[in-house]
C-alpha positions in Angstrom: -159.0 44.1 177.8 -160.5 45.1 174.5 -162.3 48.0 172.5 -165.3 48.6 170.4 -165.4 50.7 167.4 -168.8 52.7 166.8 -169.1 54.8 163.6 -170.6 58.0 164.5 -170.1 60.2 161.5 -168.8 58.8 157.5 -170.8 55.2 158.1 -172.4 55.5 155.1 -169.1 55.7 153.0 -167.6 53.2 155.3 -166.1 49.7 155.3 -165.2 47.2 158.0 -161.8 45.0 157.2 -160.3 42.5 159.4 -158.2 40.0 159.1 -157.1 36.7 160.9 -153.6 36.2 162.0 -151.3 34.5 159.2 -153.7 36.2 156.3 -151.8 39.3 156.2 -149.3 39.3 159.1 -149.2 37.5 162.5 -151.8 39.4 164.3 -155.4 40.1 164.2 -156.2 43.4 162.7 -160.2 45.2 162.1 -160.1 48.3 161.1 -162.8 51.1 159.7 -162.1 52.0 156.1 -163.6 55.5 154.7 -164.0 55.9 151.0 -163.5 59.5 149.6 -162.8 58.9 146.3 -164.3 55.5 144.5 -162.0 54.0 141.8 -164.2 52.8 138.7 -164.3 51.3 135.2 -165.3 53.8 132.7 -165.9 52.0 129.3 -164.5 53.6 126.6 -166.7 52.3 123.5 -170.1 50.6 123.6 -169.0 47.4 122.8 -165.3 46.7 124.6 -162.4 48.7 126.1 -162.4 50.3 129.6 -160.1 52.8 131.7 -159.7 53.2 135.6 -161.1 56.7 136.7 -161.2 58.2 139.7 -163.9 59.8 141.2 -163.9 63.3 140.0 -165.3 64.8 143.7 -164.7 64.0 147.1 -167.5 62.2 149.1 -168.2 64.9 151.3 -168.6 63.5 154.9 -166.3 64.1 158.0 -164.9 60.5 160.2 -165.2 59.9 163.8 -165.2 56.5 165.6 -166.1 56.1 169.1 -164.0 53.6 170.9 -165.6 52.2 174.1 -163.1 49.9 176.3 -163.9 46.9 178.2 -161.9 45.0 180.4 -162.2 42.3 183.5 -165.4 40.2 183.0 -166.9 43.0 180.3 -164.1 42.3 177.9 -165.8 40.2 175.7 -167.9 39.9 172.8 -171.2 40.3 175.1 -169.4 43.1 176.6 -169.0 45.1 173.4 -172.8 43.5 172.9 -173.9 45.5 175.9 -171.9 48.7 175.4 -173.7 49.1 172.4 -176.9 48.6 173.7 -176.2 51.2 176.3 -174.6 53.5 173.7 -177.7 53.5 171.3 -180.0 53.8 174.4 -178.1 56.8 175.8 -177.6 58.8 172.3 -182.1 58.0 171.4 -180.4 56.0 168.1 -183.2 53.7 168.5 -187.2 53.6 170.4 -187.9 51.0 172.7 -190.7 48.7 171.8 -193.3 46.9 173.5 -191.9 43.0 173.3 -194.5 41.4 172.2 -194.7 37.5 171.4 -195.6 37.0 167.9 -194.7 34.4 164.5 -194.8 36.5 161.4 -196.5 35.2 158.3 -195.4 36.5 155.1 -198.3 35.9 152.2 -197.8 35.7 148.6 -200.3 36.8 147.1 -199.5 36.6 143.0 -197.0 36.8 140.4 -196.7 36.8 136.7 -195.6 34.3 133.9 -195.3 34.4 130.6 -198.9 33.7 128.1 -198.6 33.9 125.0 -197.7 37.8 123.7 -198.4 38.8 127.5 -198.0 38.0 131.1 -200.7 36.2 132.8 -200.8 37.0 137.1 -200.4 33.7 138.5 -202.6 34.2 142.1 -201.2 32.3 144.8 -203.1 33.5 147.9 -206.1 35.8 148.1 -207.6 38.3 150.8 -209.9 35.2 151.2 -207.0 32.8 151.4 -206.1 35.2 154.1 -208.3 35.0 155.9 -209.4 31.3 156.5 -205.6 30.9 156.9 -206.1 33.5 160.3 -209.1 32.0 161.5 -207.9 28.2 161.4 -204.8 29.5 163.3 -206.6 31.5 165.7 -209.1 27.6 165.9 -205.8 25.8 166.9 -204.7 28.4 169.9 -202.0 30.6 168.0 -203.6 34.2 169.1 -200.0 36.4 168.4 -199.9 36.5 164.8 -198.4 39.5 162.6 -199.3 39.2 158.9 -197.4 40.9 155.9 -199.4 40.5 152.2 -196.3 40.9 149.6 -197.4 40.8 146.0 -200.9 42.3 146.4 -200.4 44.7 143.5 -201.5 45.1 140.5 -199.2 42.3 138.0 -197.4 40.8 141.6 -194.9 41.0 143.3 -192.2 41.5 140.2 -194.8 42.8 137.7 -196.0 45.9 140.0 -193.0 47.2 140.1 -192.6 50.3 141.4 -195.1 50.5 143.8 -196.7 54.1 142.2 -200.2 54.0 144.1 -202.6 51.8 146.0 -203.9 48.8 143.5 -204.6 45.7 144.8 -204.7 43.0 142.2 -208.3 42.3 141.1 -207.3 38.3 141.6 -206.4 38.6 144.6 -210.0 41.1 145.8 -209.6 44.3 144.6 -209.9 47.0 146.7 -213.0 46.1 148.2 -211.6 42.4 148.9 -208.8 44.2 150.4 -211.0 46.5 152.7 -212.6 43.7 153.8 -209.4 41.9 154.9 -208.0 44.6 156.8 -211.0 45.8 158.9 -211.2 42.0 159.8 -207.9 41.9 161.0 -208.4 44.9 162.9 -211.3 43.7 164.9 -209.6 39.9 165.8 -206.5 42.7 166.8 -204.1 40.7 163.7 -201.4 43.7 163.1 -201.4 43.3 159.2 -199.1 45.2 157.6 -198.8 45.9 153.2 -195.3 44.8 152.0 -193.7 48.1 150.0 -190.5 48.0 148.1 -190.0 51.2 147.4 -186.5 50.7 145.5 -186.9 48.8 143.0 -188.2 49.2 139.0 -189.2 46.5 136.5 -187.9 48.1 133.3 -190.3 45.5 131.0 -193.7 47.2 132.9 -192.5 50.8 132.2 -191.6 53.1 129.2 -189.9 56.6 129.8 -188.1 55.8 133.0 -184.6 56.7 132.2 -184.4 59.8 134.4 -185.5 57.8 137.0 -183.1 55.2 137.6 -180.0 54.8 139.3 -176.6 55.1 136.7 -173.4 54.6 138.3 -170.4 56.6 138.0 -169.5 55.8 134.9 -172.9 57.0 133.2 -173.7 53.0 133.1 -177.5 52.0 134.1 -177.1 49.8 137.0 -179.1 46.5 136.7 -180.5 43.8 139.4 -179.8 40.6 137.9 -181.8 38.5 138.8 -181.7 35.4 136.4 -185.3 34.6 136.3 -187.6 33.0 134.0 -189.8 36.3 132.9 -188.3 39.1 134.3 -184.3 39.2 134.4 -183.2 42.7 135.6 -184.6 44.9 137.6 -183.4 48.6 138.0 -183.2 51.1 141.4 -185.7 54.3 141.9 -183.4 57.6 142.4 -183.9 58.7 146.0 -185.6 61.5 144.7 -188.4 59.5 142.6 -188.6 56.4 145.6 -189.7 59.4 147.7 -192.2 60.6 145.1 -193.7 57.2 144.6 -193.8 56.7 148.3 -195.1 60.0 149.2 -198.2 59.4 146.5 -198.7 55.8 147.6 -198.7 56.7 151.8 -201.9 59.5 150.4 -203.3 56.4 149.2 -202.6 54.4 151.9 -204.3 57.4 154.0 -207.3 57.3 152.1 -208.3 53.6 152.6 -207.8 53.5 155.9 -204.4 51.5 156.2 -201.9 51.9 158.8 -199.4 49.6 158.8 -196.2 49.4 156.2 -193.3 46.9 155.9 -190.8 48.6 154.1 -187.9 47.2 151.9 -185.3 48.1 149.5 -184.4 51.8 150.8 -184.5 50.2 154.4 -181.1 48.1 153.4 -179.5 49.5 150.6 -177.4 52.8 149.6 -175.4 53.8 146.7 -174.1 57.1 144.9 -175.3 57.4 142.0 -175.0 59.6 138.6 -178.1 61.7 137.5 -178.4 65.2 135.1 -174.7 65.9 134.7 -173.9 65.3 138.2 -172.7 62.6 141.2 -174.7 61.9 144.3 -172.8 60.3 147.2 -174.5 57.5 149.5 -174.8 60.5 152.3 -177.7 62.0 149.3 -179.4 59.0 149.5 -179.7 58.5 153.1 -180.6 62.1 154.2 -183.5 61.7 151.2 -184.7 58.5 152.7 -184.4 59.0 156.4 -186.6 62.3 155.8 -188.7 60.3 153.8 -188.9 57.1 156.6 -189.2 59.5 159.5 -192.7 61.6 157.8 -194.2 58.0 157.2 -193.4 56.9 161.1 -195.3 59.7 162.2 -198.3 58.2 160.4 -198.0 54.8 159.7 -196.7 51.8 162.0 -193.6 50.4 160.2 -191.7 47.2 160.2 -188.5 47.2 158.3 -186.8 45.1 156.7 -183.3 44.6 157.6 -182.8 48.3 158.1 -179.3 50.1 158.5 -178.7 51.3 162.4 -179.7 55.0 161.0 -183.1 53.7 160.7 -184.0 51.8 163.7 -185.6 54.4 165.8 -188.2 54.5 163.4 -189.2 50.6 163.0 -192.0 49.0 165.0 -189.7 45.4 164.4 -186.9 44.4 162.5 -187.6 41.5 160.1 -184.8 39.5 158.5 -182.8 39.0 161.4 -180.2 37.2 160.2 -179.2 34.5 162.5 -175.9 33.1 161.0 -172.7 34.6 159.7 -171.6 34.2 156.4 -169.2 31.0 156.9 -165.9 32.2 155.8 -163.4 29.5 156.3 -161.3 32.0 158.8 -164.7 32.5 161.1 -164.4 29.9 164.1 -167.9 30.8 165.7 -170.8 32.7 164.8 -171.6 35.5 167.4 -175.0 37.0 167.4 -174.1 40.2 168.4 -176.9 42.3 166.6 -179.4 39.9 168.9 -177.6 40.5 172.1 -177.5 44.3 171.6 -181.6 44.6 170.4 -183.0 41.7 172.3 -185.5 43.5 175.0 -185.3 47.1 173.1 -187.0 45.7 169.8 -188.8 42.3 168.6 -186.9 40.8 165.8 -188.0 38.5 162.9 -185.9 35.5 161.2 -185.4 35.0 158.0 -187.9 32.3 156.7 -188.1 29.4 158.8 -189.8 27.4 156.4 -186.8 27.6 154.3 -184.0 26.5 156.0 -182.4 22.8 155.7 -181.7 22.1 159.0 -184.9 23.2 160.8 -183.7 21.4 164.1 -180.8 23.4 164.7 -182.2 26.9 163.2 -185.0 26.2 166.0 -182.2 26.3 168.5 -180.9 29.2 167.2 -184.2 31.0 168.0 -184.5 30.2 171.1 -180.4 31.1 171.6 -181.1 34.3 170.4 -184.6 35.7 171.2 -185.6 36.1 167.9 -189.0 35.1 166.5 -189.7 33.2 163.7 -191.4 34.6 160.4 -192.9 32.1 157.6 -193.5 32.6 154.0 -196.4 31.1 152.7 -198.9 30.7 149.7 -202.7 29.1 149.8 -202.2 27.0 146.5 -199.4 24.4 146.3 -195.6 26.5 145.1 -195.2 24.4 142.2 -197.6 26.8 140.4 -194.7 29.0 141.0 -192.7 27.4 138.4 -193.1 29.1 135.7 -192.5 33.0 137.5 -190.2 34.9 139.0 -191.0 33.1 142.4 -189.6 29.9 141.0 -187.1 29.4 144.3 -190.2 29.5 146.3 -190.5 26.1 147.6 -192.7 24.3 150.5 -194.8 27.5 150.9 -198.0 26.0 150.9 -199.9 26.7 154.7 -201.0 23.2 154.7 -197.7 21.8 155.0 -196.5 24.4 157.0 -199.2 24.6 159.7 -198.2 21.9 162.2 -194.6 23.7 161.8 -196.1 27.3 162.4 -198.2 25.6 165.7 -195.1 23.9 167.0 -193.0 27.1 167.4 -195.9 28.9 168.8 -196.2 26.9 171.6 -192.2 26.1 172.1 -191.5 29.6 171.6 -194.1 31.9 174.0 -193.6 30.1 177.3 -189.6 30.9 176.8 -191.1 34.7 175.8 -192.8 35.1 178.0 -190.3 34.5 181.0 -187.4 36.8 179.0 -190.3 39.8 177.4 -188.8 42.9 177.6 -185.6 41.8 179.8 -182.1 41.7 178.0 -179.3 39.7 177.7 -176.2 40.6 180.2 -174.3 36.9 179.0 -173.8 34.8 176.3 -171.5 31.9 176.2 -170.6 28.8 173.5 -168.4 26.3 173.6 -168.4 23.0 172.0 -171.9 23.4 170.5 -173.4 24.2 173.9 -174.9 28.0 174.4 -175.8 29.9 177.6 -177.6 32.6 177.3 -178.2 34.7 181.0 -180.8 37.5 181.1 -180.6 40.2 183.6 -184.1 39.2 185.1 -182.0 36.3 186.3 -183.6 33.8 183.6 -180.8 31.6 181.9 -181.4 29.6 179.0 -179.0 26.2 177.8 -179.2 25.3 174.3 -177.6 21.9 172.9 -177.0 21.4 169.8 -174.7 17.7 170.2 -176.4 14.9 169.3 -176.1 13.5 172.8 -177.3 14.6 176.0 -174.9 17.1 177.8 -174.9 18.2 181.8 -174.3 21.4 182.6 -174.6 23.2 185.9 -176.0 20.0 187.1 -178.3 20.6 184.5 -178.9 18.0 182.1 -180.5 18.9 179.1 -181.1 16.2 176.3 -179.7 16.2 172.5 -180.2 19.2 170.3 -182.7 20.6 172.9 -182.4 23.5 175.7 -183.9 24.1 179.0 -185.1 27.3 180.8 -183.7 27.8 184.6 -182.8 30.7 186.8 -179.6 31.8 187.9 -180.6 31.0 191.5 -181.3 27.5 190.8 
């Protein structure tokens, strides 16, 4: 037998805790934590001294937790998996999708270093850069493609912070560079969506900002550290303001035609805040943004970038999948119970494969979970990167990158193809060997030994998989 826990009401000011057996006492224990009233450091001088506060007003939010009960063959983790599923189906928490094959390209289009007494935009791919990069993809075969242009502002991608109004960088095209690009990628039918952070600041590119940013409780600016080379903090929009800038931008947006958004910042992160005498709790911030999130679905196609479970009925995909736990020393396996729960409702994006050390066995994991794989990538060569804020950017250039990108295109669609739209009813690992059986009676085995493994009289060779049926 066993239960799952849904938060329906008090998510926002929620925690999950859980401990192993033998951390705290000889049993496993998970529970949901609510936060009321937040404990903080008020400093009591500008330069040292500090005193534990409470929070002067209660978070106002009521708790309830769902408990759904499994047992027999359903009580396991894919039986939780598939509660879920059904759960968010049944209550319209999230819109069903067409399941579409595609590989996501992320482009970088510029950033910023330092020049003498100013910055000088460092451009890293252009609308033209764009496009030949499209075309020699669509040459060698790969038709599915989704493109996202980050860093096509004005000063980059940490320099055109916040995102106030629609203006391209004049490095990168301009406007009518930019116009070009997109009614190209219209008529090859290339969804091409403008990366939007609609969070974040760059305190060094604005003056007279300090009613807009987030303090914390204790009156404090917070600050996003970020411990690079020309721009080291960066500071977070009040809902208010994000929904100001984002309002202005999606007029612009309007004007020249565009239709397709990836959002990020207010997609994955919430906080209370303090602002003109008075405290906001995270439940403020998330009625401002999903009011502001649902007006822009119902004119925009959005992709969203690792968004809370509030906001998926309003996403086109989810991007950032991620794919792995966090490897605590107490964790024994890693589950992937987001993928198991969205596979066949919505298309999902990994975090950058081009990135990863071990690209064999992050390859198995797509095909393990469903989930397609997304690329990062620049024209020129990263190390002109070195010198910005982009400085952990590394093997980015589409040149190295494009066997890699045409290798997983056609690995990757056949398997689609056979599983598009169906979803995942079991899930099993055990000694590095995964099964994964869809409910269109596809079954997929995934190895990730060094050696070649049999199973159901299936043999399938060393970190590789094979696609059957469950009737042989």
């Amino acid at each position: 037998i066993g239960f799952l826990g849904i938060i329906e009401e008090g998510a926002s000011s929620a925690k999950i805790e859980a401990y192993p057996n033998g951390a705290v006492t000889r049993y496993d224990w998970v529970s949901s934590k609510f936060i009321y009233r937040q404990f903080y450091n008020q400093p009591t001088s500008q330069s040292s001294g500090t005193i534990v506060v409470r929070q002067k007003n209660r978070n106002d939010f009521d708790i309830r937790v769902r408990f759904e009960f499994v047992s027999g063959e359903e009580a396991n983790y894919t039986g939780m998996a598939v509660r879920y599923r059904d759960y968010i189906l049944k209550n319209n928490q999230i819109a069903v999708q067409e399941e579409d094959f595609h590989i996501k390209l992320d482009f970088l289009g510029a950033d910023s270093e330092n020049w003498l007494f100013l910055k000088k935009v460092i451009p890293m791919t252009t609308v033209e850069n764009v496009s030949e990069i499209m075309n020699d993809l669509r040459n060698n075969g790969i038709q599915n493609v989704i493109g996202v242009y980050k860093g096509w502002q004005r000063k980059g991608i940490y320099g055109g912070l916040p995102i106030k109004n629609y203006v391209p960088e004049k490095k990168l095209g301009g406007k009518a560079g930019f116009r070009d690009l997109f009614y190209e990628m219209e008529s090859l039918e290339i969804p091409f969506y403008l990366g939007h952070d609609a969070l974040r600041i760059n305190p060094s590119e604005n003056r007279n900002y300090s009613f807009d940013i987030v303090k914390k409780l204790n009156k404090r600016v917070y600050a996003e550290e970020l411990y690079k080379k020309v721009y080291s903090t960066l500071h977070y929009l009040i809902p208010e303001k994000a929904k100001q800038y984002l309002e202005r931008s999606a007029k612009a947006y309007e004007k020249h035609s565009i239709h397709n958004i990836m959002l990020s910042g207010i997609t994955n992160i919430l906080y209370s805040y303090y602002n003109g005498g008075q405290s906001y709790d995270r439940i403020h911030t998330s009625i401002i943004y999903e009011e502001n999130i649902s007006t822009l679905n119902e004119k925009f196609n959005l992709l969203l970038e690792q968004p809370f479970a509030y906001l998926w009925k309003y996403g086109k995909a989810m991007t950032d999948m991620p794919m792995s736990s966090s490897t605590y020393i107490f964790t024994d396996e890693d589950i992937p119970f987001l993928a198991i729960t969205l596979k066949g409702i919505m298309p999902m994006y990994s975090k950058y494969a081009n990135f990863q050390a071990n690209k064999t066995e992050y390859f198995l994991k797509l095909v393990e979970q469903g989930v397609s794989p997304s690329f990062y990538l620049t024209y020129e060569d990263s190390a002109k990167l070195l010198y910005t804020n982009s400085s952990n950017i590394f093997s980015s250039k589409y040149q190295w990158n494009k066997e890699t990108i045409i290798e997983y295109y056609e690995k990757l669609k056949p398997i689609h193809e056979k599983t598009k739209n169906a979803f995942i009813i079991g899930h099993e690992k055990k000694n590095n060997i995964a099964k994964v059986t869809y409910d269109n009676g596809i079954v997929i085995y995934v190895n990730y030994n060094k050696k070649p493994i049999i199973i159901e009289g299936i043999t399938v060779d060393a970190q590789d998989y094979k696609v059957g049926e469950v009737d042989g």
